[in-house]
N, C-alpha and C positions, 0 to 999 in steps of 0.2 A: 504494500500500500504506500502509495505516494506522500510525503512529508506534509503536512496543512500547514497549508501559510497566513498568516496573518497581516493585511494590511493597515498600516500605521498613518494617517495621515495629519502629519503635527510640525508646526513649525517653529513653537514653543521648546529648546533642549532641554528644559528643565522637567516641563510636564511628559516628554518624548523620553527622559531617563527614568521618571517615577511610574510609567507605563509600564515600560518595558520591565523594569524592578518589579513592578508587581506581579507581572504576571510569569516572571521565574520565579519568585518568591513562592505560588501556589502550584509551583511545576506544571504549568502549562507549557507545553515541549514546542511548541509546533516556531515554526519559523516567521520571524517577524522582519519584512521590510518594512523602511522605515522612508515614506516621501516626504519634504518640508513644505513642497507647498501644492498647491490644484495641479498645476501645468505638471511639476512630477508625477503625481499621483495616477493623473490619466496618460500621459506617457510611458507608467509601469503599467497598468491595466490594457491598453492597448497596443503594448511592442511600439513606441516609436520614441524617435528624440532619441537621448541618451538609454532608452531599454531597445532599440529598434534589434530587432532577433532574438527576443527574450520569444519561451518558448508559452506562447498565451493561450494554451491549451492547459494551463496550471493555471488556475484562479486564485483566489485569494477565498478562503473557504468564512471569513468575517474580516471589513474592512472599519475602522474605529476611524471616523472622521471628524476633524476638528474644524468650526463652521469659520471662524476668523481667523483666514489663509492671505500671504500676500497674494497678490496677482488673481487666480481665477479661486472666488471666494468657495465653502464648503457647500453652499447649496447649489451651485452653479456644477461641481462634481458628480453632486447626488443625480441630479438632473441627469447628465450626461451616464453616468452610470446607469440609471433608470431607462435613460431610448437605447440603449444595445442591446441585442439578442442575445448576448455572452454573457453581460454583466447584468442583466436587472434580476437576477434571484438572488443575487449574491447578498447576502442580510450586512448592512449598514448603521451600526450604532456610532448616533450623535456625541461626542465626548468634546465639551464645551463650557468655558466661561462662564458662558451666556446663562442668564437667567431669565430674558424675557421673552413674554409670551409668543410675539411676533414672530420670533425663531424658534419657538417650539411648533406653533401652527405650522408655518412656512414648510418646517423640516417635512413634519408629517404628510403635507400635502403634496409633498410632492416624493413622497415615498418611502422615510426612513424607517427604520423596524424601531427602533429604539431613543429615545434621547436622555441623555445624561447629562447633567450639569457638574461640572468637574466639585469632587468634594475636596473645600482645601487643606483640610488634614492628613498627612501620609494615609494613617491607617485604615481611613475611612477611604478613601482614596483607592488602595491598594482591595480593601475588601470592594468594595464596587468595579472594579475590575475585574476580579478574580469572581466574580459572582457570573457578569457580562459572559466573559470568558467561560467559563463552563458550563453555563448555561445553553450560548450557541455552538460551540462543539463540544459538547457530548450529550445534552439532552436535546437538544433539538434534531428533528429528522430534516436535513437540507432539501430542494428540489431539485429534482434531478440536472445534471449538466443540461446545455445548451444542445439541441440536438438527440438526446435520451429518447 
C-alpha cells in the first residue's frame, strides 16, 4: 500500500512547525508536504511549476488548508480544488486564524469538509490536530479515486 500523504498548506513556519509537531507527536506516519503558499499548493496538486513531473496519480489522501495565503488566497485553492475531477473528493480541512463568520460561511460554501480555527495553545492545538488527523485517515471511508 502506497505511503498517505498529507497536504500542508501554510505559510505561517511557526504554525507549519506546530502542525507538523503535532501530528508526529500522535504518530500519525503518513507523509506530509508542506506548500507556503496557493500558487505552491496547486502547483503540487496539479504537477506543474516547480512539481511539473511529480507523479499526480498520488493524491494527497487530507489536505489542511490555511485560508490567509500570500498571493492566491485559501479559498481561491478550495475553489480550484473543488472544479477538478482529480481533486474535488479529496477532504479539505480549514486550519485558520480566522474567526469570522464570513470565512466560515465562505469556506463551506464553496466546499470544505471541515473548519478549524487555529487553537493558540500548543496543546490544545496539537490535540485538535491529532483529532482532525485521525479522524480523516483512519475512520473515515474516502471516495473512491478519480476514475474508480
Amino acid at each position: 500500500m502506497a505511503e498517505k500523504i498529507i497536504l500542508l498548506v501554510e505559510d505561517n513556519p511557526d504554525d507549519e512547525a506546530l502542525t507538523v509537531r503535532a501530528l508526529k507527536k500522535h504518530h500519525i506516519t503518513s507523509k506530509i508536504v508542506v506548500a507556503r503558499d496557493g500558487a505552491e499548493a496547486l502547483d503540487y496538486l496539479f504537477g506543474a511549476g516547480a512539481h511539473a513531473g511529480r507523479d499526480t496519480s498520488r493524491m494527497p489522501v487530507l489536505i489542511f488548508l490555511d485560508l490567509q495565503l500570500p498571493g492566491i488566497n485559501g479559498i481561491e485553492v478550495l475553489k480550484r480544488i473543488r472544479g477538478n475531477h482529480r481533486t474535488k473528493f479529496i477532504p479539505v480541512v480549514i486550519l485558520t486564524g480566522s474567526a469570522e463568520d464570513r470565512h466560515v460561511a465562505e469556506s463551506y460554501r464553496v466546499g470544505v469538509n471541515s473548519f478549524i480555527q487555529k487553537p493558540a495553545e500548543f496543546k490544545a492545538f496539537a490535540e485538535a490536530v491529532w483529532q482532525i488527523g485521525h479522524y480523516w485517515l483512519m475512520i473515515n471511508r474516502p471516495a473512491p479515486a478519480a476514475g474508480s
